[in-house]
C-alpha angles and dihedrals in degrees: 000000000000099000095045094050079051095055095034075057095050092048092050087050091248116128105221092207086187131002127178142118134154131269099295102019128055127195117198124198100189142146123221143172127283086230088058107070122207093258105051084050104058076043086069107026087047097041110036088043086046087058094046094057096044085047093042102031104039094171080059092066086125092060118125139167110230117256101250133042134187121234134184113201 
């Protein structure tokens, strides 16, 4: 999952810098554009890698992100 949330990052022209958890809890270093604001990126991190691991990991249908995140800018 790390390096996928990393490359789903890069494609939305974000830099994740660092990028880790543990099994129920992710955290994400990473530098984006002032045009990209914090919401429109988890968007994308949380919903294209939601749809990875439904797509990759089909005993995981039951997988979701939790509503809320936190974010430092």
């Amino acid at each position: 999952l790390w390096p996928y949330l990393g490359g789903v990052a890069r494609e939305s022209n974000m830099k994740a810098l660092q990028i880790g958890g543990v099994e129920d809890h992710v955290h994400a270093l990473v530098s984006m554009p002032s045009t990209l604001s914090i919401a429109k990126a988890l968007q994308v991190l949380k919903g294209n890698s939601s749809k990875w691991i439904h797509d990759t990991f089909p005993h995981l249908r039951c997988f979701t992100w939790q509503e809320g995140y936190g974010a430092f800018s």
